[in-house]
N, C-alpha and C positions, 0 to 999 in steps of 0.2 A: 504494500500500500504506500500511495505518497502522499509526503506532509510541505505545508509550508510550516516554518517556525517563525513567529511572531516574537521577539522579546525588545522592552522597554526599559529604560530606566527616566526618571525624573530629573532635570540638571536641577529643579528650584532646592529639593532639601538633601541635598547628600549625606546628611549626615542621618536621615530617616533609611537609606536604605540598604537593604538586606543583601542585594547579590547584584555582581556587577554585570553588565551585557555577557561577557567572555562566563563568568559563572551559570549563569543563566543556559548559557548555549550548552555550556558542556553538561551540567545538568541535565537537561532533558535529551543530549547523545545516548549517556552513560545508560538511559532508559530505553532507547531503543531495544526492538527485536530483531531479529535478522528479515523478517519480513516488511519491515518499515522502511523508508528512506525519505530521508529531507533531501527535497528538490530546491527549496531554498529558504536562505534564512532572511528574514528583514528584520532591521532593527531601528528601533530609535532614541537618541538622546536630550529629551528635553519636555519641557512642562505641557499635557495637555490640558489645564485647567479652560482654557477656552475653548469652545467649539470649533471642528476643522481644522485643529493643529495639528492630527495624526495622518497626515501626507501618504507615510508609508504604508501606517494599516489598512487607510483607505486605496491607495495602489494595490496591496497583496487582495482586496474585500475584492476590486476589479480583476480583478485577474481571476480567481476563483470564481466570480459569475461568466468571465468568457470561457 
């Protein structure tokens, strides 16, 4: 089966978070199966507290409706 991975971090509070982009990714690798494959990974660094700030998830949401 194939995946896109999606991971985020927030630039506003750094010091609120838990796992960085590079954690995050390797995380949910580490969980893969052998029947799985990430075709690709998108990522982003910075505050969506506004609406329309997430460019790329919104990219990855287009791409999975085409």
């Amino acid at each position: 089966m194939k995946y896109f991975l999606y991971v985020r971090k927030s630039s506003e509070a750094d010091e609120k978070q838990i796992q960085s982009i590079d954690d995050q990714i390797n995380y949910w690798k580490e969980r893969m199966t052998p029947d799985m494959e990430i075709i690709n990974v998108f990522s982003e660094e910075h505050s969506a507290k506004e609406p329309g700030k997430r460019t790329i998830f919104n990219a990855m949401m287009d791409r999975i409706d085409k």
